[in-house]
LOMI-396062 format. One record per atom (N, C-alpha, C, O, CB): residue number from 1; residue in three letters; atom name; x negated, y, z. Coordinates in Angstrom, 3 decimals. Glycine has a CB too. Example, Ala and Ser with C-alpha at 12.3 -4.5 7.8 and 13.67 -1.06 7.14 Angstrom:
BEGIN
{atom 1 ALA N {-13.190 -5.690 7.800}}
{atom 1 ALA CA {-12.300 -4.500 7.800}}
{atom 1 ALA C {-13.200 -3.300 7.800}}
{atom 1 ALA O {-14.236 -3.319 8.465}}
{atom 1 ALA CB {-11.308 -4.473 9.046}}
{atom 2 SER N {-12.850 -2.250 7.080}}
{atom 2 SER CA {-13.670 -1.060 7.140}}
{atom 2 SER C {-12.900 0.030 7.870}}
{atom 2 SER O {-13.409 1.138 8.039}}
{atom 2 SER CB {-14.084 -0.598 5.725}}
***
This chain:
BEGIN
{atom 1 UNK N {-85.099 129.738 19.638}}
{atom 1 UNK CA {-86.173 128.793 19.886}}
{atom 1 UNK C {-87.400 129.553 20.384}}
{atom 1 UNK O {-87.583 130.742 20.125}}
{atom 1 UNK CB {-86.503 127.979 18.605}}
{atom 2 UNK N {-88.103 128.921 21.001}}
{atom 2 UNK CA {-89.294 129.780 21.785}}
{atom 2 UNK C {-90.434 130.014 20.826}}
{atom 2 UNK O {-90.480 128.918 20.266}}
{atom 2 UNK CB {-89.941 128.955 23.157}}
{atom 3 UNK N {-91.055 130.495 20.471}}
{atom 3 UNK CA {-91.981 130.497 19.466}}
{atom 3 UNK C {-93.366 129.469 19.963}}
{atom 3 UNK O {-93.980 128.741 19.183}}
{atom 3 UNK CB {-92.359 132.134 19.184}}
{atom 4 UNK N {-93.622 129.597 21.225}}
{atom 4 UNK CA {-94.404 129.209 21.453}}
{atom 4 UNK C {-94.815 127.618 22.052}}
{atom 4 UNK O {-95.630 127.181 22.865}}
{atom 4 UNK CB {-94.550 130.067 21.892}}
{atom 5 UNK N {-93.619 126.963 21.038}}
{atom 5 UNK CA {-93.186 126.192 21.192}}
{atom 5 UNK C {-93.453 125.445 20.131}}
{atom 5 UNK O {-93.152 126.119 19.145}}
{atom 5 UNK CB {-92.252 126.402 21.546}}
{atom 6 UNK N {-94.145 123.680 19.588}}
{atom 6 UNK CA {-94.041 123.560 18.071}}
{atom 6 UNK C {-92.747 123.279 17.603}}
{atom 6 UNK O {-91.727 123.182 18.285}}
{atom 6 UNK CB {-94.898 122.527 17.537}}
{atom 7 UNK N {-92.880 123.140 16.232}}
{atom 7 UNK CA {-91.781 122.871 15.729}}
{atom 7 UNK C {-91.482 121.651 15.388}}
{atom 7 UNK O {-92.060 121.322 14.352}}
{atom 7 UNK CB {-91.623 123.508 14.893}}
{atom 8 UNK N {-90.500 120.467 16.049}}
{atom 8 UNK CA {-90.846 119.178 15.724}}
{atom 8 UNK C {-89.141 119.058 15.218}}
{atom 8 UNK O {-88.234 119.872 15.392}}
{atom 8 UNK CB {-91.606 118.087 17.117}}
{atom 9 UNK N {-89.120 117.554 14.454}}
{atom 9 UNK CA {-88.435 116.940 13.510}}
{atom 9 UNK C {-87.898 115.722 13.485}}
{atom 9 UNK O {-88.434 115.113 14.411}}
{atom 9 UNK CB {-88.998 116.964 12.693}}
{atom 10 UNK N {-87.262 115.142 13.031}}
{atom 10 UNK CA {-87.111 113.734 13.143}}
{atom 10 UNK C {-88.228 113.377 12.660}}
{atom 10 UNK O {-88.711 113.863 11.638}}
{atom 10 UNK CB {-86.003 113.098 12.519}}
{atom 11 UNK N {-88.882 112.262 13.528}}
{atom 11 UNK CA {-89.911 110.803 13.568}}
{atom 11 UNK C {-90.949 111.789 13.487}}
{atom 11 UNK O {-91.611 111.622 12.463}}
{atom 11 UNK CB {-89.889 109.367 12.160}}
{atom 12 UNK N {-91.345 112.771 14.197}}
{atom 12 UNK CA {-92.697 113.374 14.770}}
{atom 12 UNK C {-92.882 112.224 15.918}}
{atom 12 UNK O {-91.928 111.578 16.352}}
{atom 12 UNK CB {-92.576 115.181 15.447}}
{atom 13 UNK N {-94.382 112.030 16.403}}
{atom 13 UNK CA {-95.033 111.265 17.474}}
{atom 13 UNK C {-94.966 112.512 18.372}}
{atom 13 UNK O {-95.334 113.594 17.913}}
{atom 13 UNK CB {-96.616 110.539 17.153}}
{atom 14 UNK N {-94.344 112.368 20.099}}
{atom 14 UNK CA {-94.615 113.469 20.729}}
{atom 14 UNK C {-95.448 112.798 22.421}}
{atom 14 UNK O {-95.936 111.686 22.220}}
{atom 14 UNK CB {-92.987 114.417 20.813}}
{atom 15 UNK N {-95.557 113.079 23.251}}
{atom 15 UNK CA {-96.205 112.625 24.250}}
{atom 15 UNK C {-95.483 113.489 25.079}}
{atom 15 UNK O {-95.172 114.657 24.850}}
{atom 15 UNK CB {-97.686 112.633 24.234}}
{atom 16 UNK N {-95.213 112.711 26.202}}
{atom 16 UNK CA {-93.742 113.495 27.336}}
{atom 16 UNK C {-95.298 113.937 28.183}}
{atom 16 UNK O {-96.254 113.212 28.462}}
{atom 16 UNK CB {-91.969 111.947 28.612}}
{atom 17 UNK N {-95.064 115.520 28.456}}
{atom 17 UNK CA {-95.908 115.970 29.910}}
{atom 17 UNK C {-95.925 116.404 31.049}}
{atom 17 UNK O {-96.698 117.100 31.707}}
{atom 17 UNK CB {-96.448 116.537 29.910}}
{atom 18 UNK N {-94.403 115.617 31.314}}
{atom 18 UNK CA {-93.601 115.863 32.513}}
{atom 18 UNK C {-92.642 114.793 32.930}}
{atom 18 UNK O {-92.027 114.300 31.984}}
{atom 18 UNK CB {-92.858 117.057 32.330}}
{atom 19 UNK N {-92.392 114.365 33.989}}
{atom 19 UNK CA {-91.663 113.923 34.416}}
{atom 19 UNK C {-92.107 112.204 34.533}}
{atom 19 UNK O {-93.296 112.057 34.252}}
{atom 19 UNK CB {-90.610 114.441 33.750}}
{atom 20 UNK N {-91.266 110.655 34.953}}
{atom 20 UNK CA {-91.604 109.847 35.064}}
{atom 20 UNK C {-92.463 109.248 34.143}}
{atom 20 UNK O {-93.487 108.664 34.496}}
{atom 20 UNK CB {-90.861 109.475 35.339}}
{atom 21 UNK N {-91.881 109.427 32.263}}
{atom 21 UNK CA {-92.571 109.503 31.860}}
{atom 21 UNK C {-93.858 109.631 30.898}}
{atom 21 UNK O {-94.066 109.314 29.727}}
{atom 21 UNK CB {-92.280 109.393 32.157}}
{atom 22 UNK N {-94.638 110.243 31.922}}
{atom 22 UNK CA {-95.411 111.318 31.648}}
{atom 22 UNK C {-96.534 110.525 30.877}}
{atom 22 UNK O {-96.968 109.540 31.475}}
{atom 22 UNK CB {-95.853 112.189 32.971}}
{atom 23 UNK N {-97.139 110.840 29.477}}
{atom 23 UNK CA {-98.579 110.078 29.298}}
{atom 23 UNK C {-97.835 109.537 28.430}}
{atom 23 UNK O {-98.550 109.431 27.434}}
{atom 23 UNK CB {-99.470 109.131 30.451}}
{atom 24 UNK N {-96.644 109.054 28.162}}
{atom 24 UNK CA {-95.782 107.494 26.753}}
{atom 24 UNK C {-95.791 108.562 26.073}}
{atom 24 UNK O {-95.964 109.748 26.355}}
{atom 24 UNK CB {-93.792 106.380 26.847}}
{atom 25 UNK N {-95.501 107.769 24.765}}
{atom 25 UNK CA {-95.787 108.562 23.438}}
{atom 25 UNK C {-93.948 108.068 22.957}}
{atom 25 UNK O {-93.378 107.039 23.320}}
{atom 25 UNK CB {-97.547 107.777 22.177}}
{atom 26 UNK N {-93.459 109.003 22.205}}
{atom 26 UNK CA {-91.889 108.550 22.042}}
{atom 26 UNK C {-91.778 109.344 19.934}}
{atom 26 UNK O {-92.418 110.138 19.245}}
{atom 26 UNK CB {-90.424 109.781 23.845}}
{atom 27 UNK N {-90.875 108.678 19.820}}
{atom 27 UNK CA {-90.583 109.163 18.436}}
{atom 27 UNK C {-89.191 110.079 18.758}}
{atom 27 UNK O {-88.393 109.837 19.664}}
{atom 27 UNK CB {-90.339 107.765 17.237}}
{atom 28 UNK N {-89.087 111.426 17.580}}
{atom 28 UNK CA {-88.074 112.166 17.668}}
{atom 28 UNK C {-87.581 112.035 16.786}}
{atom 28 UNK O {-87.992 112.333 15.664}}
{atom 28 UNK CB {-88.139 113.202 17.904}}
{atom 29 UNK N {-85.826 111.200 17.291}}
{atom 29 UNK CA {-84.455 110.700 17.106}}
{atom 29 UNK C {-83.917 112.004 16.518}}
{atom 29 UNK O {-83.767 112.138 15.303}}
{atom 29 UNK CB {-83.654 110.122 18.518}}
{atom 30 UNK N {-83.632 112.956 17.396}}
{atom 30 UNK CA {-82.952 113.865 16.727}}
{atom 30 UNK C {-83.382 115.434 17.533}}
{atom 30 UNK O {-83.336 115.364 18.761}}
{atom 30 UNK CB {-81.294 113.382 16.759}}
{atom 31 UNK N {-83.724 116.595 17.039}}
{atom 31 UNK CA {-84.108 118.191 17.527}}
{atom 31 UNK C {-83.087 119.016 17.857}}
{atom 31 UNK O {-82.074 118.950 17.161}}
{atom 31 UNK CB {-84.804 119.015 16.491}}
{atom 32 UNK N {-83.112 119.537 18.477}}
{atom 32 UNK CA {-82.519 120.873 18.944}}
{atom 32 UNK C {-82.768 122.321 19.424}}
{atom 32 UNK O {-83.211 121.983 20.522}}
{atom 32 UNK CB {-82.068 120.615 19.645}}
{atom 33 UNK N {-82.826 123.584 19.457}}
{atom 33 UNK CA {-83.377 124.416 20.032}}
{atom 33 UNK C {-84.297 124.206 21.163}}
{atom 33 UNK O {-85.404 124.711 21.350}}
{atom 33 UNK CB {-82.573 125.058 20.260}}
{atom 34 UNK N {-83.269 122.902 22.283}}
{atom 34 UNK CA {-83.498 123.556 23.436}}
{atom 34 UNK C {-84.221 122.149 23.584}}
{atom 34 UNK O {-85.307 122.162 24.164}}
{atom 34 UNK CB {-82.234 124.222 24.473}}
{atom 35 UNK N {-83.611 120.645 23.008}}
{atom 35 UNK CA {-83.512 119.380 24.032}}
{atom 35 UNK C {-84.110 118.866 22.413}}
{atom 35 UNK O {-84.133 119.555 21.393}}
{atom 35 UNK CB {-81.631 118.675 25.018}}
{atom 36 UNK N {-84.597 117.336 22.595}}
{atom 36 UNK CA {-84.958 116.383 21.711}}
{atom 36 UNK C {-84.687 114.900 22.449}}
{atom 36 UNK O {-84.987 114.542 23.588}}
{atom 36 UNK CB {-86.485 116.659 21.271}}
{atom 37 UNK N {-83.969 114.134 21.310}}
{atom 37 UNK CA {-83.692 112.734 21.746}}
{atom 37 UNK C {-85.099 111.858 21.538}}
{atom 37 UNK O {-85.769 111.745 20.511}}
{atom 37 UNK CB {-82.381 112.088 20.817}}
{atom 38 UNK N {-85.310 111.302 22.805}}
{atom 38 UNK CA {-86.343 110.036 21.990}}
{atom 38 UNK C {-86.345 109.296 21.931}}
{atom 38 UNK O {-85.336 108.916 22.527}}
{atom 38 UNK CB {-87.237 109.682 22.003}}
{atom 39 UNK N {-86.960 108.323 21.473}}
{atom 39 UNK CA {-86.945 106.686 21.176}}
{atom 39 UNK C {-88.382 106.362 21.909}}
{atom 39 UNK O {-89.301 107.181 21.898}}
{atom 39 UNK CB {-86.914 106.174 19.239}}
{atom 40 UNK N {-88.473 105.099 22.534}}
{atom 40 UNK CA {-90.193 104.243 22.236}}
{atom 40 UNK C {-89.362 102.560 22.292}}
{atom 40 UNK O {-90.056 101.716 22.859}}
{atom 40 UNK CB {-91.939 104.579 24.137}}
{atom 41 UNK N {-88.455 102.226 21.943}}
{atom 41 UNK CA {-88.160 100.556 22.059}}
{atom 41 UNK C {-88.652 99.859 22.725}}
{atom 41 UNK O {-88.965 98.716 22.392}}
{atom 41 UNK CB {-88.328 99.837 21.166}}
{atom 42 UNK N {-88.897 100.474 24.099}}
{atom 42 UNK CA {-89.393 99.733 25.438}}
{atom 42 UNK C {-87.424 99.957 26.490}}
{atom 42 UNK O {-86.327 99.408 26.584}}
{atom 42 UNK CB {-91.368 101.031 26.415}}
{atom 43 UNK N {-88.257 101.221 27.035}}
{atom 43 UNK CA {-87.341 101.743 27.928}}
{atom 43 UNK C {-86.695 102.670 27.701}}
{atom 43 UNK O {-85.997 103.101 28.618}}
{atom 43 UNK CB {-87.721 101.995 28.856}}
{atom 44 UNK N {-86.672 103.390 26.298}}
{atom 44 UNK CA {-85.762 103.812 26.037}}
{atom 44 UNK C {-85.439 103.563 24.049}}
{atom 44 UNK O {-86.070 104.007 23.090}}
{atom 44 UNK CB {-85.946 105.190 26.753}}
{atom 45 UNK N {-84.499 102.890 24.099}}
{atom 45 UNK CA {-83.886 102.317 23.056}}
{atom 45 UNK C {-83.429 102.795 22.234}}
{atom 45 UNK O {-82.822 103.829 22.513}}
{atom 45 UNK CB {-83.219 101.749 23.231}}
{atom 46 UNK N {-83.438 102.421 20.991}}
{atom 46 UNK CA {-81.994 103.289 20.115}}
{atom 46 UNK C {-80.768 103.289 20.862}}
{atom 46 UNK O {-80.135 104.344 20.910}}
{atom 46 UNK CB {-81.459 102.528 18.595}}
{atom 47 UNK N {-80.410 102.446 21.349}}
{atom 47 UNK CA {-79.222 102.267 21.590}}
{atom 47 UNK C {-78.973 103.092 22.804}}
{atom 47 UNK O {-77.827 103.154 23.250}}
{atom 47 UNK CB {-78.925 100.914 21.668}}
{atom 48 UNK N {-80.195 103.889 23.514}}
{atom 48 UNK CA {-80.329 104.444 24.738}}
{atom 48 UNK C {-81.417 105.287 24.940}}
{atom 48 UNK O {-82.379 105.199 25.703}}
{atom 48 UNK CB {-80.353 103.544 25.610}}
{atom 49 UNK N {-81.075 106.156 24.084}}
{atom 49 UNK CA {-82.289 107.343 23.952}}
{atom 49 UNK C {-82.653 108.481 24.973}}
{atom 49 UNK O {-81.723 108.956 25.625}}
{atom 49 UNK CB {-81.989 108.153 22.771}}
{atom 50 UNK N {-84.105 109.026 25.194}}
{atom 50 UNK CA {-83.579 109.797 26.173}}
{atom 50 UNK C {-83.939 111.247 25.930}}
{atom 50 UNK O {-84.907 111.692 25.313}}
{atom 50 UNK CB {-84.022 109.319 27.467}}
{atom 51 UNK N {-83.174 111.752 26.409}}
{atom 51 UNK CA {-82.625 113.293 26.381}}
{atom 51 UNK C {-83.839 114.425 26.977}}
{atom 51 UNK O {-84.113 114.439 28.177}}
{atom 51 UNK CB {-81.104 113.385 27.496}}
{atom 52 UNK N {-84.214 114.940 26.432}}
{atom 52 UNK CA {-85.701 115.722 27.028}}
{atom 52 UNK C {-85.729 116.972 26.406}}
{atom 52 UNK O {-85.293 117.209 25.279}}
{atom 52 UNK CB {-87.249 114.942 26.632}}
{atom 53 UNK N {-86.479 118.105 27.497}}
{atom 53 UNK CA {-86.621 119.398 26.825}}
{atom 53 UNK C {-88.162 119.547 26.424}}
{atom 53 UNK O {-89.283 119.301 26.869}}
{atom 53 UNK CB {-86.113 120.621 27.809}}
{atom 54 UNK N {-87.546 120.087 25.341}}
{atom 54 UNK CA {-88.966 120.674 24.199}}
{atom 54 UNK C {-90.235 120.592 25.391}}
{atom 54 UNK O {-91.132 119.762 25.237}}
{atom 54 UNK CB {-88.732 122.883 23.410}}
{atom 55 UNK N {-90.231 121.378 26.401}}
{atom 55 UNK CA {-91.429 122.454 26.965}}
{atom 55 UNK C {-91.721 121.147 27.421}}
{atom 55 UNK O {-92.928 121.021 27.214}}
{atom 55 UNK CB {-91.237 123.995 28.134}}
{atom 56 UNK N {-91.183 119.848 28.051}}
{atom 56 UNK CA {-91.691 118.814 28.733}}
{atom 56 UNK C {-92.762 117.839 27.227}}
{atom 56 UNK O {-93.535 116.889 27.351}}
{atom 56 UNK CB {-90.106 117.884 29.578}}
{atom 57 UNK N {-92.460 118.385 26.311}}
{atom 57 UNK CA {-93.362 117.459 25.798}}
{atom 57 UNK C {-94.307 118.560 24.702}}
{atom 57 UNK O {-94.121 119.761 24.501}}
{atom 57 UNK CB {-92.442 116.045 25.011}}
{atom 58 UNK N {-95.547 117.470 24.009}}
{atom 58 UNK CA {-96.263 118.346 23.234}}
{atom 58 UNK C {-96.559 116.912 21.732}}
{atom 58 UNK O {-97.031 115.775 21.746}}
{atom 58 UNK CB {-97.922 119.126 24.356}}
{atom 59 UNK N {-96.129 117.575 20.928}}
{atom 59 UNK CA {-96.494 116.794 19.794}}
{atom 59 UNK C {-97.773 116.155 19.311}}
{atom 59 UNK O {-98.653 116.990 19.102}}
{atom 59 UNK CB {-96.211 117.437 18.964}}
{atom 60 UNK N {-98.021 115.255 19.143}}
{atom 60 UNK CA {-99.085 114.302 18.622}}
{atom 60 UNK C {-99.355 114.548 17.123}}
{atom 60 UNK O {-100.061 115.467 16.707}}
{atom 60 UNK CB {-98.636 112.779 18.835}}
{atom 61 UNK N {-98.797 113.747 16.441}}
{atom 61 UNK CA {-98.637 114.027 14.856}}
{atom 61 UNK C {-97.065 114.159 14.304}}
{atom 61 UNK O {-96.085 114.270 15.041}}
{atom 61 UNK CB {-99.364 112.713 14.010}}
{atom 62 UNK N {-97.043 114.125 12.969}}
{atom 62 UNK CA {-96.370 113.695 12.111}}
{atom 62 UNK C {-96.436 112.706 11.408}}
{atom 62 UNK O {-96.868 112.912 10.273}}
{atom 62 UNK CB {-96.272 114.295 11.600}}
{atom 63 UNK N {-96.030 111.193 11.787}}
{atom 63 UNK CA {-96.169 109.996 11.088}}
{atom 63 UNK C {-95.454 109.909 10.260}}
{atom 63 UNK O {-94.319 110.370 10.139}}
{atom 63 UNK CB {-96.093 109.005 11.646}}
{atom 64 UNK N {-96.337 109.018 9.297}}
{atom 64 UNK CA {-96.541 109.038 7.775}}
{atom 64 UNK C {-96.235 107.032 8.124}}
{atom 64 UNK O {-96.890 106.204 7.490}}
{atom 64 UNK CB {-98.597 109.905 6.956}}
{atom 65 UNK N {-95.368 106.679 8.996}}
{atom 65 UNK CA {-95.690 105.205 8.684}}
{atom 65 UNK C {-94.066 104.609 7.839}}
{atom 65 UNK O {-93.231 105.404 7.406}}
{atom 65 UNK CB {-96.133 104.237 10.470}}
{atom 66 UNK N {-93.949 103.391 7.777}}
{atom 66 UNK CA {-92.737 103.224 7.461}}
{atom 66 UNK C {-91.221 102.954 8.312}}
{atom 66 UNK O {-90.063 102.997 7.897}}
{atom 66 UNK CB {-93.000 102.396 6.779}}
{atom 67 UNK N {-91.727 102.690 9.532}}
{atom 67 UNK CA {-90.921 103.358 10.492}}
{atom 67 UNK C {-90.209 104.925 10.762}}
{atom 67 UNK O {-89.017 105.190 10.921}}
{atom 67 UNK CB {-91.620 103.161 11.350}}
{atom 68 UNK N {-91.552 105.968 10.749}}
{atom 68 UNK CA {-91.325 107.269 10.699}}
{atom 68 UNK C {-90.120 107.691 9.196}}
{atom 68 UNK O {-89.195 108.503 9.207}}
{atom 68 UNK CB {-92.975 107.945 10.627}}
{atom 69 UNK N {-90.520 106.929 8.209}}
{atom 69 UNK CA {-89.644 107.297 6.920}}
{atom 69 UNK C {-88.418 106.397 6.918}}
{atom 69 UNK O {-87.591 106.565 6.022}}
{atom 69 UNK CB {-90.486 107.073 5.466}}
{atom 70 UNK N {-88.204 105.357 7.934}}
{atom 70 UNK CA {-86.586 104.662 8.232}}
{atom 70 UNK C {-85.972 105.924 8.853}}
{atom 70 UNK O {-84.889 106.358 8.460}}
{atom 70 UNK CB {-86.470 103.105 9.505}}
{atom 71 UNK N {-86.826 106.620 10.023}}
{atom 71 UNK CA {-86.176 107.327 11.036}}
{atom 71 UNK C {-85.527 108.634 10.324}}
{atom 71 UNK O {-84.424 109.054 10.675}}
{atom 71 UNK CB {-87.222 107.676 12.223}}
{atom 72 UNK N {-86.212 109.182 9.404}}
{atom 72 UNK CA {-86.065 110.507 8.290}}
{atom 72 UNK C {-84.550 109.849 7.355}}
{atom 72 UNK O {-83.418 110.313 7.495}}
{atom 72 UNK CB {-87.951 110.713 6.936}}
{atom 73 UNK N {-84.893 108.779 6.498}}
{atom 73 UNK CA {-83.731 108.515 6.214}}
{atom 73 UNK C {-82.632 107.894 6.433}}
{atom 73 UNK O {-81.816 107.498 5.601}}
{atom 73 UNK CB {-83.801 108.371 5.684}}
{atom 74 UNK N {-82.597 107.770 8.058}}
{atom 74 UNK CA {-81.124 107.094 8.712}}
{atom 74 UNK C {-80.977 105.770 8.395}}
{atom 74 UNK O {-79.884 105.242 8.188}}
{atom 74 UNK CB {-79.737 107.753 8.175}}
{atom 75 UNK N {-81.797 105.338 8.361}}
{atom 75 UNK CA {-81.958 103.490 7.825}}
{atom 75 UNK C {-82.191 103.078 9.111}}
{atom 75 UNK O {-82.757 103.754 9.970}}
{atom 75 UNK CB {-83.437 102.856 6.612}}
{atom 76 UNK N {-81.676 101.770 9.269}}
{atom 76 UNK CA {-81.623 101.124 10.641}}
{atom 76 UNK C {-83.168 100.411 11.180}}
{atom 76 UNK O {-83.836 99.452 10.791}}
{atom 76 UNK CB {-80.389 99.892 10.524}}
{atom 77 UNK N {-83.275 101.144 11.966}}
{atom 77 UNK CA {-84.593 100.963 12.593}}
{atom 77 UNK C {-84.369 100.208 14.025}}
{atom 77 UNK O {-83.565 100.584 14.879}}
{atom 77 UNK CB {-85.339 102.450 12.778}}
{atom 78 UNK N {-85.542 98.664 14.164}}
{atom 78 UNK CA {-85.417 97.717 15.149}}
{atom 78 UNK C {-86.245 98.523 16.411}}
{atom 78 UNK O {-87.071 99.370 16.070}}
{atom 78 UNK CB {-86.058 96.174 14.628}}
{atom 79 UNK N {-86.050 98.289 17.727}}
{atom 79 UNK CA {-86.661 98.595 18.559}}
{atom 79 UNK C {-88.333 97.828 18.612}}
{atom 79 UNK O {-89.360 98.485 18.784}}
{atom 79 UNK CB {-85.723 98.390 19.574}}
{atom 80 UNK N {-88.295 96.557 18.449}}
{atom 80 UNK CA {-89.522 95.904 18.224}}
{atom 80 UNK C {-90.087 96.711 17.272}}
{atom 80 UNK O {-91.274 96.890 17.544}}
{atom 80 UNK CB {-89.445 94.491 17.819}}
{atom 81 UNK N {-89.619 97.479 15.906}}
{atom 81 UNK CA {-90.599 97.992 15.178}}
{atom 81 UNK C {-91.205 99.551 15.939}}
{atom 81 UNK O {-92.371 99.936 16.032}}
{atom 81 UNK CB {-89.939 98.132 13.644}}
{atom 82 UNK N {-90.414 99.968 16.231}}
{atom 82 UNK CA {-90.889 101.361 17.473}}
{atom 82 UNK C {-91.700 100.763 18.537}}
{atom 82 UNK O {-92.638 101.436 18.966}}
{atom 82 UNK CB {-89.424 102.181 18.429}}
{atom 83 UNK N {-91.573 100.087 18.820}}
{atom 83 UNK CA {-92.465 99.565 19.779}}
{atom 83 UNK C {-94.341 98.994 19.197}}
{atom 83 UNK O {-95.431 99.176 19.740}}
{atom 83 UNK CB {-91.461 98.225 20.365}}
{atom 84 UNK N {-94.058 98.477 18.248}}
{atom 84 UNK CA {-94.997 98.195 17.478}}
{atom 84 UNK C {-95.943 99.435 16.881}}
{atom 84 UNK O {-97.111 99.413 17.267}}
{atom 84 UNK CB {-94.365 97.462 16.531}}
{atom 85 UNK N {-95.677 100.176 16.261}}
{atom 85 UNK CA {-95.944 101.710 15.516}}
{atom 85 UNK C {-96.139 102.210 16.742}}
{atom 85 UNK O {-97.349 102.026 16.878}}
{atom 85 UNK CB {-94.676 102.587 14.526}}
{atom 86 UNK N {-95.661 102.857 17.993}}
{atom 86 UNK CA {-96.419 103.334 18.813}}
{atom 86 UNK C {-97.538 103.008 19.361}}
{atom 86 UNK O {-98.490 103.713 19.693}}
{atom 86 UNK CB {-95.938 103.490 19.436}}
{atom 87 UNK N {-97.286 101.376 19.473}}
{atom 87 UNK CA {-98.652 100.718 20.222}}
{atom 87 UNK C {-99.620 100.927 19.635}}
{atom 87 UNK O {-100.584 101.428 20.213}}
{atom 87 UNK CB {-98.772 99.341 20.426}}
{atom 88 UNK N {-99.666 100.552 18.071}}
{atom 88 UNK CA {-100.332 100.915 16.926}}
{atom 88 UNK C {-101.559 102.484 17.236}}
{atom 88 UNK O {-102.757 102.685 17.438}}
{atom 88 UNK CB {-98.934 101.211 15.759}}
{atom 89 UNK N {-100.278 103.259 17.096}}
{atom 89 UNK CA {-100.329 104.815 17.361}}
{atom 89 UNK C {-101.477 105.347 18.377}}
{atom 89 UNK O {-102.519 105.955 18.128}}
{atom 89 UNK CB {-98.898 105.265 17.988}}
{atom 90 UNK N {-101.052 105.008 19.327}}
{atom 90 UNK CA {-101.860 104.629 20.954}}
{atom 90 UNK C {-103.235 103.948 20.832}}
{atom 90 UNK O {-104.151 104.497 21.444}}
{atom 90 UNK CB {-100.902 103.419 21.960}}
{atom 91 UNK N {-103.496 102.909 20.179}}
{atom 91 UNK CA {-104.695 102.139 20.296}}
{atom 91 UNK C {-105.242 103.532 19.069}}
{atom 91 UNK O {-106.032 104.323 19.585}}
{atom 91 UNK CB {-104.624 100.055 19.807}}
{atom 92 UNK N {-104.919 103.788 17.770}}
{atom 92 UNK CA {-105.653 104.884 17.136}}
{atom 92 UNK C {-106.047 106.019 17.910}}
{atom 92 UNK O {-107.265 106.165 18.012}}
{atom 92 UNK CB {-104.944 105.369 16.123}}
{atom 93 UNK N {-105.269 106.917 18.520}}
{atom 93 UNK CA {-105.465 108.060 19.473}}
{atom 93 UNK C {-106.305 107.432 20.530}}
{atom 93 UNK O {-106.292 108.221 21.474}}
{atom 93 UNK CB {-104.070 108.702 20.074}}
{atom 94 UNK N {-106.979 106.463 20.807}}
{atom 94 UNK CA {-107.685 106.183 21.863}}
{atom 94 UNK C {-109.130 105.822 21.248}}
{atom 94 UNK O {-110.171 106.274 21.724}}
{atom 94 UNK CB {-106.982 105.078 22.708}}
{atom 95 UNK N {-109.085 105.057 20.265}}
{atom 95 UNK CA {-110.161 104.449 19.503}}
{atom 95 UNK C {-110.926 106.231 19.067}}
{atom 95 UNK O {-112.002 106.317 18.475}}
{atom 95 UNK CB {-109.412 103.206 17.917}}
{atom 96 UNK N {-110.313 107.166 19.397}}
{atom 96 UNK CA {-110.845 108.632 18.531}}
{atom 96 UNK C {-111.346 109.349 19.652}}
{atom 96 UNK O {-112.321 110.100 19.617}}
{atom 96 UNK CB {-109.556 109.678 17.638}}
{atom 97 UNK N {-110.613 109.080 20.697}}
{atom 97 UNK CA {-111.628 109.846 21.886}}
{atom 97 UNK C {-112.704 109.429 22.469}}
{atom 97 UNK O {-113.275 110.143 23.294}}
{atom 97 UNK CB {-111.073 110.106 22.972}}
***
């Protein structure tokens, strides 16, 4: 793993800084050295997660919501609720700058 790289987890908030897209905020499905699955229950779904490398994105937080703690313990999580908790997410990170 790159060091200079953070270290993210299932249901960290990350923000993609590359590619189409770039600027959405996505939850992490599942980690890997190299790649991370994400979720946002728009355009990319549980059911259709998408596949991304570490260096393309940079972490936001570690949510503490009850979504983030479905995603930690493998409990079935709705796309409307990911969708919701990010929007959520988004209007906070904006209301601060």
């Amino acid at each position: 793993m790159d060091p200079d790289l953070p270290d993210l987890t299932i249901a960290d908030v990350v923000v993609s800084t590359a590619g189409r897209d770039e600027g959405k905020l996505f939850y992490v499905l599942e980690a890997d050295d190299t790649y991370l699955t994400l979720v946002n229950g728009k355009d990319r779904t549980i059911e259709k997660p998408k596949r991304k490398k570490r260096k393309h994105t940079t972490k936001v937080l570690r949510s503490e919501t009850r979504v983030a703690e479905k995603l930690r313990t493998g409990d079935k999580v709705l796309n409307s609720e990911l969708r919701r908790d990010l929007a959520y997410l988004s209007q906070q990170m904006q209301s601060t700058t």
